[in-house]
N, C-alpha and C positions, 0 to 999 in steps of 0.2 A: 313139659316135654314127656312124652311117652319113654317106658322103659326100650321102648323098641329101636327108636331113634336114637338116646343116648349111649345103647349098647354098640347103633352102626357108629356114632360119632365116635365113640372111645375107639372102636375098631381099627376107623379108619385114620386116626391119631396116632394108634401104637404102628401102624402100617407106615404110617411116615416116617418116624421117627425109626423104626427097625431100620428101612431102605436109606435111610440117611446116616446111622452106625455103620451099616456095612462099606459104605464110601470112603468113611471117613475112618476107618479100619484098614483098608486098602492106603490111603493116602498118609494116615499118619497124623495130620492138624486141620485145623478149617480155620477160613478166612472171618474175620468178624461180620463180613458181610452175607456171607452161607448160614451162621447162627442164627442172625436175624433174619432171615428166607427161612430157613429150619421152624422159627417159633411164631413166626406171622403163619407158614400154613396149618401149625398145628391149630395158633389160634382160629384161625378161620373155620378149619375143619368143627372145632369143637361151639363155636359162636354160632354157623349155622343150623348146626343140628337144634340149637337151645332157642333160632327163632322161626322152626316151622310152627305153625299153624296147628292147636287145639284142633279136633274133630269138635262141631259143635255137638251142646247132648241132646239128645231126641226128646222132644217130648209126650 
């Protein structure tokens, strides 16, 4: 994975995860089922960026 890629994925991981404190700052607890919604899209988030596709090398 490109540094470029794993910089959006962490990005867009910590972007989750902020908008998901502040919810849950606002309300005070979360359901075990928001957890597991919370960590499946982080996982996702961070799974996809790790299976784009190599630029092949030129030769």
């Amino acid at each position: 994975m490109s540094d470029t890629l794993e910089n959006e994925a962490i990005a867009e991981a910590l972007a989750v995860i902020d908008q998901s404190l502040e919810r849950v700052h606002e309300r005070g607890m979360l359901t075990s089922s928001e957890v597991s919604d919370l960590l499946l899209d982080v996982r996702l988030l961070l799974a996809g960026a790790s299976l784009e596709p190599e630029p092949a090398a030129a030769n």
